[in-house]
Kinemage of the C-alpha trace (Angstrom):
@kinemage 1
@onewidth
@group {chain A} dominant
@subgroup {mainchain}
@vectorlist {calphas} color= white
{ca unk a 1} P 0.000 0.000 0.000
{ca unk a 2} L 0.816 3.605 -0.512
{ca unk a 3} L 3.500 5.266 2.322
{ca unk a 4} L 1.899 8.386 3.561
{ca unk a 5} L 4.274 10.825 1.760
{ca unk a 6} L 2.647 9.566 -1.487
{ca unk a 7} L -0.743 9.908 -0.209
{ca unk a 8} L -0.295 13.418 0.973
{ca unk a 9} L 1.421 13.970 -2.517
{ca unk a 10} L -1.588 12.628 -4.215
{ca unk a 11} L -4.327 14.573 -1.964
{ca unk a 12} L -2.556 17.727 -2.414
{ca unk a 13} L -2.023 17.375 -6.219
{ca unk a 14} L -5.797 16.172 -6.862
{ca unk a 15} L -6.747 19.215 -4.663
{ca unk a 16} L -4.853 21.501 -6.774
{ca unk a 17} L -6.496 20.154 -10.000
{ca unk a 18} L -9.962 20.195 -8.964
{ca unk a 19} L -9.734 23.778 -7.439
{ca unk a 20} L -9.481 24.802 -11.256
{ca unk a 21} L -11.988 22.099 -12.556
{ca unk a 22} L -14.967 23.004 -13.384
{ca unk a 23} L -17.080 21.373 -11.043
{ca unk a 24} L -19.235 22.097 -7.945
{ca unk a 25} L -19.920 25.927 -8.188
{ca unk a 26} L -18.151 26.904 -11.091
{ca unk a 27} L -20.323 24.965 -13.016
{ca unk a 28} L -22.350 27.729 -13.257
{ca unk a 29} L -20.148 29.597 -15.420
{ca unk a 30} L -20.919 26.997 -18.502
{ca unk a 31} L -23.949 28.529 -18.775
{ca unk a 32} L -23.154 31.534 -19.851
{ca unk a 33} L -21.190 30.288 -22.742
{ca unk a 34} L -23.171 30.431 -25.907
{ca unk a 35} L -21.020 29.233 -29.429
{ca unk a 36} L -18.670 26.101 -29.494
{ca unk a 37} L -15.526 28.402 -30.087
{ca unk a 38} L -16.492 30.417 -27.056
{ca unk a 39} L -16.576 26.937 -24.900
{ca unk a 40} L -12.894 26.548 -26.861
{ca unk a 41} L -11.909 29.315 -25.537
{ca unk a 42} L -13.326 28.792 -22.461
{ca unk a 43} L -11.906 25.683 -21.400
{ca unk a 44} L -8.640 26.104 -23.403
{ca unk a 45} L -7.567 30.291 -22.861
{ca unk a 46} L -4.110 29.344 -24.304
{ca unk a 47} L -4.803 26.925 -26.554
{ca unk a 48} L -8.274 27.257 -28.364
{ca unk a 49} L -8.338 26.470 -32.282
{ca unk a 50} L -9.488 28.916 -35.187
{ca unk a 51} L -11.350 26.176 -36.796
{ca unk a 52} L -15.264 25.868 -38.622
{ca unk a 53} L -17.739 24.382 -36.233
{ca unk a 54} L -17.892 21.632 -38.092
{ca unk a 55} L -14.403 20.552 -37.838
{ca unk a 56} L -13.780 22.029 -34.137
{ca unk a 57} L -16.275 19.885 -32.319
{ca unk a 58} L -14.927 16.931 -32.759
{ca unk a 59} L -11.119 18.320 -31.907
{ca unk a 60} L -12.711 20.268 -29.060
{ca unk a 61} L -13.881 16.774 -28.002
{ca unk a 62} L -10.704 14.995 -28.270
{ca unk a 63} L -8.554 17.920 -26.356
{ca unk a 64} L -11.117 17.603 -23.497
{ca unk a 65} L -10.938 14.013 -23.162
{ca unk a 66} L -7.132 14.101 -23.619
{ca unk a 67} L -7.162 16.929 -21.028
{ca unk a 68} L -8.901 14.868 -18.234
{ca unk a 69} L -7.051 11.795 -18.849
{ca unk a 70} L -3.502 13.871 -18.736
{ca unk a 71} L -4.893 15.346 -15.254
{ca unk a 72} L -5.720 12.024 -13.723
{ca unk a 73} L -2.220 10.350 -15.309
{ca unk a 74} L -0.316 13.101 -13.150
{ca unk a 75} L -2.242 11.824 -9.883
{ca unk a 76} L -2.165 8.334 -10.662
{ca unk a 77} L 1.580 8.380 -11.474
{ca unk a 78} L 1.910 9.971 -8.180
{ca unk a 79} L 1.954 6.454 -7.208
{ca unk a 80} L 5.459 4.377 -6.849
{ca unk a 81} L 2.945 1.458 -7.422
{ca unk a 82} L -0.694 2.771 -8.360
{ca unk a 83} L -3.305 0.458 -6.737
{ca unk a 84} L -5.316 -1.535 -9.125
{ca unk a 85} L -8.525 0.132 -8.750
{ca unk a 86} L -7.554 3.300 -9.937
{ca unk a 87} L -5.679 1.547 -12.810
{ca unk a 88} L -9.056 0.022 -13.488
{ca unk a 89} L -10.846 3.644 -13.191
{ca unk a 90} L -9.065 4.902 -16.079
{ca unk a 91} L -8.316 1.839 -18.141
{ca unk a 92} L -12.985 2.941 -18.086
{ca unk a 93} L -11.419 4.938 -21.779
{ca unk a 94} L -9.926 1.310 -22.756
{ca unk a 95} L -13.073 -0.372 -22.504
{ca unk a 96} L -15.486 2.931 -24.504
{ca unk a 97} L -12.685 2.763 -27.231
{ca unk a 98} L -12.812 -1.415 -27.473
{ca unk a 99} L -16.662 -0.769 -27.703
{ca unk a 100} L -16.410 1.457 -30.544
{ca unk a 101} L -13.629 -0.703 -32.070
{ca unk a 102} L -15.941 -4.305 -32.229
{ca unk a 103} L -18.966 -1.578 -33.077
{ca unk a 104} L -16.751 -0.692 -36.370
{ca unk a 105} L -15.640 -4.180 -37.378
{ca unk a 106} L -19.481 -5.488 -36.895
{ca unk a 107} L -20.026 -2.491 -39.512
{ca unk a 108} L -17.502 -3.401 -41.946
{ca unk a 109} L -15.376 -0.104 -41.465
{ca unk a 110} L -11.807 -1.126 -42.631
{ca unk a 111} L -9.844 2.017 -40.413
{ca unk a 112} L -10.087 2.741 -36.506
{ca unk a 113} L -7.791 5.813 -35.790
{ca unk a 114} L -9.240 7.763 -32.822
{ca unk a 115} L -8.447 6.001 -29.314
{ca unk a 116} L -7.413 7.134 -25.991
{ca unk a 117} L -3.678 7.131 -25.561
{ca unk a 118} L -3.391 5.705 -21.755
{ca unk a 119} L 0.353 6.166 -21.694
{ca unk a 120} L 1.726 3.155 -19.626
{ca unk a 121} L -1.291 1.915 -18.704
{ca unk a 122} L -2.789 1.018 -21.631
{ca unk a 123} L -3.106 -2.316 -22.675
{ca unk a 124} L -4.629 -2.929 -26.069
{ca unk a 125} L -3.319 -2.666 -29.513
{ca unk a 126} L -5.514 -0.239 -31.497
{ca unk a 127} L -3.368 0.511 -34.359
{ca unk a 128} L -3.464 -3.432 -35.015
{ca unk a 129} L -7.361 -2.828 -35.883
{ca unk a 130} L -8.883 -4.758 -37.849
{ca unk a 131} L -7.168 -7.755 -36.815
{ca unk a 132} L -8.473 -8.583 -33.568
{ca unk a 133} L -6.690 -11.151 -32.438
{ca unk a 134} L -3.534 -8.429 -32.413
{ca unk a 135} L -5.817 -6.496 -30.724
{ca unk a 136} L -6.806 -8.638 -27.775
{ca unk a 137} L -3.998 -11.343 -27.705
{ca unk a 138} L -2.395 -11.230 -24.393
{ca unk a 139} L -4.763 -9.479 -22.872
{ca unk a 140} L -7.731 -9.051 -20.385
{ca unk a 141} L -10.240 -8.996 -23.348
{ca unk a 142} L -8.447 -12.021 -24.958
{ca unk a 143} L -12.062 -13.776 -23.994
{ca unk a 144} L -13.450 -11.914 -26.375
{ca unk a 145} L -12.232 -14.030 -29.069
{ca unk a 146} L -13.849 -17.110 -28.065
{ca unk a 147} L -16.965 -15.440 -28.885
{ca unk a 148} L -15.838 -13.954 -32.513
{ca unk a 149} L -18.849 -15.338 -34.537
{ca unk a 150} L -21.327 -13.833 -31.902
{ca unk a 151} L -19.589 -10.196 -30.828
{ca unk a 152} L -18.194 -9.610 -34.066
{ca unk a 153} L -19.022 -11.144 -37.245
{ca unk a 154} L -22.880 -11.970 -35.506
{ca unk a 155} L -23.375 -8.332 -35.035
{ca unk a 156} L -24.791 -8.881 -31.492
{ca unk a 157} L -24.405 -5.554 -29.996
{ca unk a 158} L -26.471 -6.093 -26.552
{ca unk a 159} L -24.390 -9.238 -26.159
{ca unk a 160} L -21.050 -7.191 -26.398
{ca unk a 161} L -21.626 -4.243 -24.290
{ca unk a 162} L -23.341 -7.187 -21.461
{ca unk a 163} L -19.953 -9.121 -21.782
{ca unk a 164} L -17.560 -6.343 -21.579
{ca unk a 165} L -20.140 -4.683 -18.873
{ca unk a 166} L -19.813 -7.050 -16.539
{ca unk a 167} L -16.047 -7.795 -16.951
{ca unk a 168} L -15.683 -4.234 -16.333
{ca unk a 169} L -17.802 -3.919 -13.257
{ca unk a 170} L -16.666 -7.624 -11.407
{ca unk a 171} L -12.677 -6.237 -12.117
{ca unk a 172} L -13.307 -2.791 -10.157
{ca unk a 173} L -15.037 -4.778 -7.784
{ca unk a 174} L -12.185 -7.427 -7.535
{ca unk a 175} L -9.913 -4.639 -7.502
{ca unk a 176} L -11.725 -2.767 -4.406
{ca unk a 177} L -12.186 -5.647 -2.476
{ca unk a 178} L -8.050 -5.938 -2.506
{ca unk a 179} L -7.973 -2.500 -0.417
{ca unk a 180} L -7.512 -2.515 3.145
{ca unk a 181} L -11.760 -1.460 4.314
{ca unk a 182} L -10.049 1.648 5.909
{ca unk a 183} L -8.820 2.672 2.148
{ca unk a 184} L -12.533 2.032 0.513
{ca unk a 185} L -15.546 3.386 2.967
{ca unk a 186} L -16.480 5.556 0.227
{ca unk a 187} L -15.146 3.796 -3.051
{ca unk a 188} L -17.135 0.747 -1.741
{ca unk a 189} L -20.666 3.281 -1.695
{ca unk a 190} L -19.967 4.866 -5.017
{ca unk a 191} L -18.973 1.793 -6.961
{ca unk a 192} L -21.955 0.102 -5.404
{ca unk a 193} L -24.416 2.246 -6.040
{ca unk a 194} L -23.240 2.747 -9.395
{ca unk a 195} L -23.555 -0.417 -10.610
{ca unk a 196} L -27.328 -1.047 -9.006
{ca unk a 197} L -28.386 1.728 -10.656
{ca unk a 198} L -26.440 0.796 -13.798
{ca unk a 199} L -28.319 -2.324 -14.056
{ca unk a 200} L -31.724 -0.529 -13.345
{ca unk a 201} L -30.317 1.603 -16.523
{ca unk a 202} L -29.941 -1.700 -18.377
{ca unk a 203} L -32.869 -3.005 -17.348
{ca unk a 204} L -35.031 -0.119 -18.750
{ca unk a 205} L -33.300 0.082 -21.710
{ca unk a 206} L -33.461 -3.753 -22.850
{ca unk a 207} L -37.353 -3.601 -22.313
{ca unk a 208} L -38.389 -0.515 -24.008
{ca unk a 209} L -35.789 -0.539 -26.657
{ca unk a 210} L -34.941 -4.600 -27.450
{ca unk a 211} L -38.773 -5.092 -26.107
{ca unk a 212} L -37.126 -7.936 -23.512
{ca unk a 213} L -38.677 -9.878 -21.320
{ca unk a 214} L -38.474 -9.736 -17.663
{ca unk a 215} L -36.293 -13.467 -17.909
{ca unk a 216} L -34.464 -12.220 -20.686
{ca unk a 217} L -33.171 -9.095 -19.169
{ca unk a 218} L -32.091 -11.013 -16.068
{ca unk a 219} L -29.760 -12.834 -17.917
{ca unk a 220} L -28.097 -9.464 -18.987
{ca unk a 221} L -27.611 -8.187 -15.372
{ca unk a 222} L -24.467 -8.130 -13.364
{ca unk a 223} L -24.788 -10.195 -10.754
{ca unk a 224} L -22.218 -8.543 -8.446
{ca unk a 225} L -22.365 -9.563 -4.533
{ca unk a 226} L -21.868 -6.456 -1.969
{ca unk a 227} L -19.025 -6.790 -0.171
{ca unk a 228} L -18.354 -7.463 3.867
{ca unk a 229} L -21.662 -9.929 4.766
{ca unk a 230} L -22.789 -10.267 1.308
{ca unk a 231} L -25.825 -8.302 2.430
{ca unk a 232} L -26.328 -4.537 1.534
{ca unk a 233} L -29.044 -3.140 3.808
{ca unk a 234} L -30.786 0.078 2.697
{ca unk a 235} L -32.069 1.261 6.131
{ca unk a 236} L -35.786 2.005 5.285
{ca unk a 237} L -38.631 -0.626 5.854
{ca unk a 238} L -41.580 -1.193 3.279
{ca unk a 239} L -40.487 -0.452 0.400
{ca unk a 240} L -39.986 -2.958 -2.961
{ca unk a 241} L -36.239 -3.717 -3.538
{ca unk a 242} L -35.127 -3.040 -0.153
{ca unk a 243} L -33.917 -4.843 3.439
{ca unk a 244} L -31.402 -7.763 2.438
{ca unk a 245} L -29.739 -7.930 -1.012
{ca unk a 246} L -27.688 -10.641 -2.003
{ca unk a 247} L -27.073 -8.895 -5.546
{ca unk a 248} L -26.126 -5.552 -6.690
{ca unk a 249} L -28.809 -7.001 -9.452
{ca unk a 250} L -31.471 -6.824 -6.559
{ca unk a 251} L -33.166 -3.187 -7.704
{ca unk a 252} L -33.411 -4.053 -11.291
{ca unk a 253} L -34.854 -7.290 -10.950
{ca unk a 254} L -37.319 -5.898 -8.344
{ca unk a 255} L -38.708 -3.555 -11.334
{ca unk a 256} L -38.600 -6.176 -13.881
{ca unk a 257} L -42.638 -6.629 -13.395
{ca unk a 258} L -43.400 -2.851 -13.455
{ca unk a 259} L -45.559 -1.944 -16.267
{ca unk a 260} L -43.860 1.095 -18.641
{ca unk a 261} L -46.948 3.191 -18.875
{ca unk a 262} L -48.064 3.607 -15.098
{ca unk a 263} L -46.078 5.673 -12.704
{ca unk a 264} L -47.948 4.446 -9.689
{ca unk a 265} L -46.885 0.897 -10.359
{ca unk a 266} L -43.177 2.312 -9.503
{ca unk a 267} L -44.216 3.955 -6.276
{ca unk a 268} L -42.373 2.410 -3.775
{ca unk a 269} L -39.568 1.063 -5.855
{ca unk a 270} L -36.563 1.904 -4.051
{ca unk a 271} L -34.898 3.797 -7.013
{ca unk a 272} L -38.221 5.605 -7.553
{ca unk a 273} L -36.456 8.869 -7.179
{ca unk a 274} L -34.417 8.508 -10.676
{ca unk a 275} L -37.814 8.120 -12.263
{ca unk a 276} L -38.971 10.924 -15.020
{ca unk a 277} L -41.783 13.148 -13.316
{ca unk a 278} L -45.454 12.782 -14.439
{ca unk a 279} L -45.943 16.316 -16.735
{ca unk a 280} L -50.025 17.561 -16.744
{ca unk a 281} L -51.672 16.635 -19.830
{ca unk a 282} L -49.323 14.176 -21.058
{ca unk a 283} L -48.797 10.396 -20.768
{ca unk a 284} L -46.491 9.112 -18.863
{ca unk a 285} L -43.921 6.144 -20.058
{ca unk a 286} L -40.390 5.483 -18.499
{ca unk a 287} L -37.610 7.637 -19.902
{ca unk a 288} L -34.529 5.610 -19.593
{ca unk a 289} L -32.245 8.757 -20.893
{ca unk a 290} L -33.680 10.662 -17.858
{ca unk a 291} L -32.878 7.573 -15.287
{ca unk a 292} L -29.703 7.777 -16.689
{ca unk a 293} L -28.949 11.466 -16.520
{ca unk a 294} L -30.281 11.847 -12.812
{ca unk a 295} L -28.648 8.787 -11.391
{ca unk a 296} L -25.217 10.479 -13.079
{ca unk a 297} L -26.248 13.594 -11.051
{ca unk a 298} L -26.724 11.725 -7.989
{ca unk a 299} L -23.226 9.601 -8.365
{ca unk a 300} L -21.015 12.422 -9.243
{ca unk a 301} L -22.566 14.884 -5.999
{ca unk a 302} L -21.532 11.506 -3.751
{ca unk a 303} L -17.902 11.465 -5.239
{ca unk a 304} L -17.565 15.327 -4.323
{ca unk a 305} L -18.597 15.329 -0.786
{ca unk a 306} L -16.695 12.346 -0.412
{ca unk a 307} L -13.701 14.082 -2.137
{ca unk a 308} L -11.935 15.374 1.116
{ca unk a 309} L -13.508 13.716 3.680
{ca unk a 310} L -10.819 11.017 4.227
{ca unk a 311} L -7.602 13.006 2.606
{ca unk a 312} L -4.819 10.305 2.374
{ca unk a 313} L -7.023 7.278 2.049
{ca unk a 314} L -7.393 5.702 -1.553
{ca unk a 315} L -10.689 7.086 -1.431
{ca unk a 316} L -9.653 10.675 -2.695
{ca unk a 317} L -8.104 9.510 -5.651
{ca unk a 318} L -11.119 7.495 -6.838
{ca unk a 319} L -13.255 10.445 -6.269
{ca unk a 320} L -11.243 12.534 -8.170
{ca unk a 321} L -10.878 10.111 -11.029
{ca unk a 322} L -14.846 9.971 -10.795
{ca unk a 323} L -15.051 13.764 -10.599
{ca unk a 324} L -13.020 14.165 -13.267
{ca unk a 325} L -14.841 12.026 -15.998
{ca unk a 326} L -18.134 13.854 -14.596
{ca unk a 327} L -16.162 17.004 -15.829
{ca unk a 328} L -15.607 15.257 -19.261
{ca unk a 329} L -18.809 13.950 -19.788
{ca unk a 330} L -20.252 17.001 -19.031
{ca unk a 331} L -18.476 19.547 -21.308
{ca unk a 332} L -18.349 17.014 -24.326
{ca unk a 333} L -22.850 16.934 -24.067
{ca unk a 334} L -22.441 20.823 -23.588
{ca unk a 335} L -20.426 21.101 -26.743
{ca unk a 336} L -22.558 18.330 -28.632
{ca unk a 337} L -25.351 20.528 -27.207
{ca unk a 338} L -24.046 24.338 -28.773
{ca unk a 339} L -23.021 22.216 -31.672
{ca unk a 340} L -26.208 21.331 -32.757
{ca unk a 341} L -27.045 25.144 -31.862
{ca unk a 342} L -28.663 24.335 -28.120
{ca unk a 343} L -27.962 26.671 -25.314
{ca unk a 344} L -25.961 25.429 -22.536
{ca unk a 345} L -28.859 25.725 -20.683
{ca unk a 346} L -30.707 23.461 -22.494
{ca unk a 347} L -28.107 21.056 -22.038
{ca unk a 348} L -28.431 21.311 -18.359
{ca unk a 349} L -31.627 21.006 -18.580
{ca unk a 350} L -31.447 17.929 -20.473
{ca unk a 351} L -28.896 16.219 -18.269
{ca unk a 352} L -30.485 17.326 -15.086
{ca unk a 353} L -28.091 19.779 -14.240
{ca unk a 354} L -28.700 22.413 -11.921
{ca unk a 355} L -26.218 25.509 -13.385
């Protein structure tokens, strides 16, 4: 484990970067921003491009993602041996690029030239696309080649994204469960709650979208066991999909029987909060996007009042890996958004961001 020079290193470093992020209250300032080359300029005073919309949005969106990944490689490398979880955390650009790589070879597309550069830390072989078994060969994902015919050549997208879901999810959760519990009080909340409410996101979107049934989405779910007594208690009584839970799965399945179309068939449901409001006048039907956006909301305010709340545990770092990919996230929909000539106050609005 980390000496406590290196933690102190790492606190005060991660400090220093998030100070200038824009997070927490100076989130507000996005909203004042109104044209894609005044977000450029914005986010990148000494290094903004003179370029057509057309062609800076996408360059804008690789300099912020390059940005956030060169901010979290300083803190990481902080390290003399980086623990495994945060190696995991930011390997999370590995696993979007490999998605995008087996979604371009099940479309025939003979060229993939825009991945993440990890640095060190990177383990696949991009620039061997389109021969996959370069790609994977020695590997983590070298599993995925077993399963050619059905990931790649098959086309099966929802089978993909399930299989390289859950490895994703069990190997953070492998990886936490390797930290003393002192290191992971609130790593072990975050990463929990973010993948229950990852497979409620699931869930929704394999029934209204693939039109699923309840058995058939079960089989998609990650069936991830909390950690400690293998029981997660939620606290409150009477309420569907609370008390005991052997399964992170436990919320989605308990919503599996929920009709689409009725909001009082939710009440109760113990991630009834992330649920899209009824509106007068108009009928209501689950909105996975909105699920999605307010659970995001709700994750990223835990990781910054957890931020400094336990300064030279393990715990900052993952916050401020998770606080930092908020940060990206955010200002790439917010320059999607002005790029497709939204305010960035419609974005907010949109992602249920309070400015």
């Amino acid at each position: 484990m980390p000496g406590m020079g290196e933690r102190a290193y790492v606190y005060a470093r991660a400090c220093g970067i998030v100070g200038k992020s824009l997070i927490g209250k100076r989130i507000s300032s996005l909203a004042r921003v109104d044209r894609l080359s005044a977000l450029d300029r914005f986010i990148f005073p000494q290094g903004s491009r003179e370029l057509p919309e057309r062609e800076l949005l996408p360059d804008l969106e690789r300099r912020i993602t390059g940005r956030a990944v060169s901010q979290i490689l300083s803190v990481v490398s902080s390290y003399s041996h980086p623990p495994e979880l945060l190696l995991r955390l930011l390997r999370t650009w590995e696993y979007a690029d490999l998605k995008s790589a087996l979604n371009a070879l099940a479309g025939g597309e003979s060229t993939f030239s825009t991945w993440t550069d990890l640095g060190p830390f990177g383990t696949l072989r991009f620039a061997a696309y389109p021969d996959l078994a370069a790609m994977l060969k020695g590997t983590e994902f070298e599993f995925l080649l077993d399963k050619e015919m059905g990931l790649v050549k098959g086309g099966d997208a929802v089978k993909a994204q399930t299989e390289l879901d859950k490895h994703y999810y069990n190997s953070l959760w492998l990886a936490l469960k390797k930290l003393p519990p002192a290191d992971r009080v609130a790593s072990e909340r975050i990463l929990g709650e973010e993948i229950s409410l990852r497979n409620c996101i699931w869930a929704l979107r394999l029934r209204i979208y693939y039109r699923m049934s309840s058995a058939e989405v079960s089989e998609h779910l990650m069936d991830i066991r909390p950690l400690g007594t293998g029981k997660l208690r939620d606290g409150k009584r009477g309420r569907r999909g609370t008390g005991p839970r052997d399964s992170l799965a436990a919320d989605a399945r308990a919503s599996l029987d929920f009709v689409l179309d009725s909001r009082a068939a939710w009440a109760g449901w113990r991630r009834e909060q992330f649920l899209n409001p009824e509106l007068p006048g108009r009928p209501w039907t689950v909105d996975p996007r909105y699920f999605q956006n307010a659970a995001g909301d709700y994750l990223y305010k835990l990781a910054l009042r957890s931020f400094r709340r336990r300064p030279f545990s393990i715990d900052t770092a993952f916050c401020f890996i998770r606080l930092k990919q908020y940060e990206e996230d955010l200002l790439t929909s917010v320059a999607e958004g002005l790029g497709l000539g939204m305010s960035s106050q419609d974005v907010f609005a949109m992602l249920e961001v309070a400015p």
